[in-house]
LUMRO-916973 format. One line per field, with one value per residue (C-alpha): residue number from 0; residue in one letter; chain; z, y, x. Coordinates in nm, 2 decimals, decimal comma. Layout:
REM residues N
i <- c(NUM:...)
aa <- c(a:...)
ch <- c(A:...)
zz <- c(Z:...)
yy <- c(Y:...)
xx <- c(X:...)
//
This chain:
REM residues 122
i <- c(0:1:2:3:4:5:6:7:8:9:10:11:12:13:14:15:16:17:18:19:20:21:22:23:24:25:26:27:28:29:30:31:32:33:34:35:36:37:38:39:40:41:42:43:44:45:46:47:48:49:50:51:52:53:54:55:56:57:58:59:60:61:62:63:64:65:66:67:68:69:70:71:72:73:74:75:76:77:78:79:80:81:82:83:84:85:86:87:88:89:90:91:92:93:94:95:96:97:98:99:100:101:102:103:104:105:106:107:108:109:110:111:112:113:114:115:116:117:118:119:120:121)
aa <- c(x:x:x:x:x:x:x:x:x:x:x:x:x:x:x:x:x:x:x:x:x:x:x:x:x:x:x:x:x:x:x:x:x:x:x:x:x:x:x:x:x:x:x:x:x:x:x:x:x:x:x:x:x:x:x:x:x:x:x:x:x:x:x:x:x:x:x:x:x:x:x:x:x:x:x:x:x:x:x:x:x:x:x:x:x:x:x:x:x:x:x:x:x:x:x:x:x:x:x:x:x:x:x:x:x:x:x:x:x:x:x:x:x:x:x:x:x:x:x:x:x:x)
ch <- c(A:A:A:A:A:A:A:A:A:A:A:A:A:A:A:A:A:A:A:A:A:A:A:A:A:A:A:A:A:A:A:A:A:A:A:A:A:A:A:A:A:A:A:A:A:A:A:A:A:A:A:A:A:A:A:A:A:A:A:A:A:A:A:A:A:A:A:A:A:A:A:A:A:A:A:A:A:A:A:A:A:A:A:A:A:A:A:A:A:A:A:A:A:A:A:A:A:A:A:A:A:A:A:A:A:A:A:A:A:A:A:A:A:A:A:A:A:A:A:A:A:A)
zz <- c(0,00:-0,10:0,05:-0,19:-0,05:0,30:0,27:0,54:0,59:0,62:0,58:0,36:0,03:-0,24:-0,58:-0,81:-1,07:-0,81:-0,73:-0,74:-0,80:-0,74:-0,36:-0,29:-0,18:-0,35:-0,34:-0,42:-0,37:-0,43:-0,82:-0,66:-0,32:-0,35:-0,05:-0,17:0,05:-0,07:0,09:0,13:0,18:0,18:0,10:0,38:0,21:0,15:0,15:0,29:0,64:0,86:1,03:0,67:0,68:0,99:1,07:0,82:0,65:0,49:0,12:0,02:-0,31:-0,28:-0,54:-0,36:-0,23:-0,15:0,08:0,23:0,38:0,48:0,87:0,89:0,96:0,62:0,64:0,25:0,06:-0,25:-0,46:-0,90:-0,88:-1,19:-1,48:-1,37:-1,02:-0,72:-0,35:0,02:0,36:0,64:1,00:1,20:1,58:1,44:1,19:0,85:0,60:0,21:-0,03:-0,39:-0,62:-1,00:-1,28:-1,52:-1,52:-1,22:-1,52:-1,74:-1,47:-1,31:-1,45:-1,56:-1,36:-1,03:-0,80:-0,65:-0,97:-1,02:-1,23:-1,16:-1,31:-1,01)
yy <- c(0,00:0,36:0,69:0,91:1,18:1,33:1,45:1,75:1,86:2,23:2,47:2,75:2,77:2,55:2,64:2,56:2,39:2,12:1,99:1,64:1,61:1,23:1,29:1,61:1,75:1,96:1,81:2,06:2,15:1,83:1,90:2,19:2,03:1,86:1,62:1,54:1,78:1,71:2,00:1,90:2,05:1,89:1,99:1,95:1,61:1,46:1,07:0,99:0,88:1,17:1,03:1,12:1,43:1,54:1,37:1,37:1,05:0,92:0,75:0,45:0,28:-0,09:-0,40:-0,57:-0,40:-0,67:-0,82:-0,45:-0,44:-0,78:-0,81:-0,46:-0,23:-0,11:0,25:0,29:-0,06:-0,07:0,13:0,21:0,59:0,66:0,44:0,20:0,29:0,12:0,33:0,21:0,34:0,15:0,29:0,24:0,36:0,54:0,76:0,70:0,54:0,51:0,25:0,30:0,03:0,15:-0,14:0,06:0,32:0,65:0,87:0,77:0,85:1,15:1,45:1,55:1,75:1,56:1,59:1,22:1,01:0,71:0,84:1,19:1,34:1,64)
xx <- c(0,00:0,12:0,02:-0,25:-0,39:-0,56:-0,89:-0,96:-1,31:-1,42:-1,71:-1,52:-1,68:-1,47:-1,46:-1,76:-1,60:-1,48:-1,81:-1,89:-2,30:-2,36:-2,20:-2,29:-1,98:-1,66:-1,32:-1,07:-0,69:-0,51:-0,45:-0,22:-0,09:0,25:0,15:-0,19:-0,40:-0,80:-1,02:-1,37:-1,69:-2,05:-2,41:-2,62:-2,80:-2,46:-2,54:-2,19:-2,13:-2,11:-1,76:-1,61:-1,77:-1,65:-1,30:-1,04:-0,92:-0,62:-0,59:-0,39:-0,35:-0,40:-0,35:-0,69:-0,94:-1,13:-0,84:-0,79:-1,10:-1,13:-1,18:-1,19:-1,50:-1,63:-1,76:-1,83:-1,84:-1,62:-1,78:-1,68:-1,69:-1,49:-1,39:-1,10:-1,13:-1,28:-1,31:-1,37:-1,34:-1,26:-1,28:-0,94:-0,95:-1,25:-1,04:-1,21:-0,91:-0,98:-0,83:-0,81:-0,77:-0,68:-0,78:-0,59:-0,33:-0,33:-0,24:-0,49:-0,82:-0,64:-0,56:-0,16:-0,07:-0,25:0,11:0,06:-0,03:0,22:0,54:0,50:0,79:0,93)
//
């Protein structure tokens, strides 16, 4: 497992053009952040869990999703929310923790010039 991001809540207003309409929420800063920063604000009918959208969380990359959430309490079961990518929380000492699995390559799903895609070139 690799480091991704860290996804910080917050109630300042995020720009418009990062909003995400099937969640409900704006994820923004982490195209610009060297260390993966992800700022992130909800709408107030949000359907995720309220532990992610009140604790900060941590991303890793993982090879099996399904045997990095086995055992573990699932939070959000894996879940397809872009093409060639598969999300889940787990809750660890009741931190929220994401894994990303990528079925095809980072650079291919995420922008450029996203600072933490596999092969970024400094």
């Amino acid at each position: 497992m690799r480091y991704h991001h860290v996804g910080i809540p917050t109630t300042k207003t995020l720009p418009e053009a990062d909003y995400v309409p099937p969640y409900k929420l704006y994820a923004s800063g982490y195209l610009e952040s060297p260390y993966g920063i992800e700022w992130m604000a909800f709408d107030p009918d949000c359907p995720l869990p309220e532990l992610v959208k009140t604790v900060p969380h941590v991303a890793f990359v993982v090879e099996d999703i399904a045997e990095a959430v086995k055992g573990r309490e699932i939070l959000i079961s894996p879940n397809r929310p872009a093409d060639g990518l598969t999300v889940a929380f787990i809750v660890d000492h009741g931190a929220p923790v994401e894994f990303l699995q990528f079925d095809r390559p980072e650079d291919e799903i995420w922008p450029e010039n996203a600072p933490y895609r596999t092969g970024r070139k400094e």
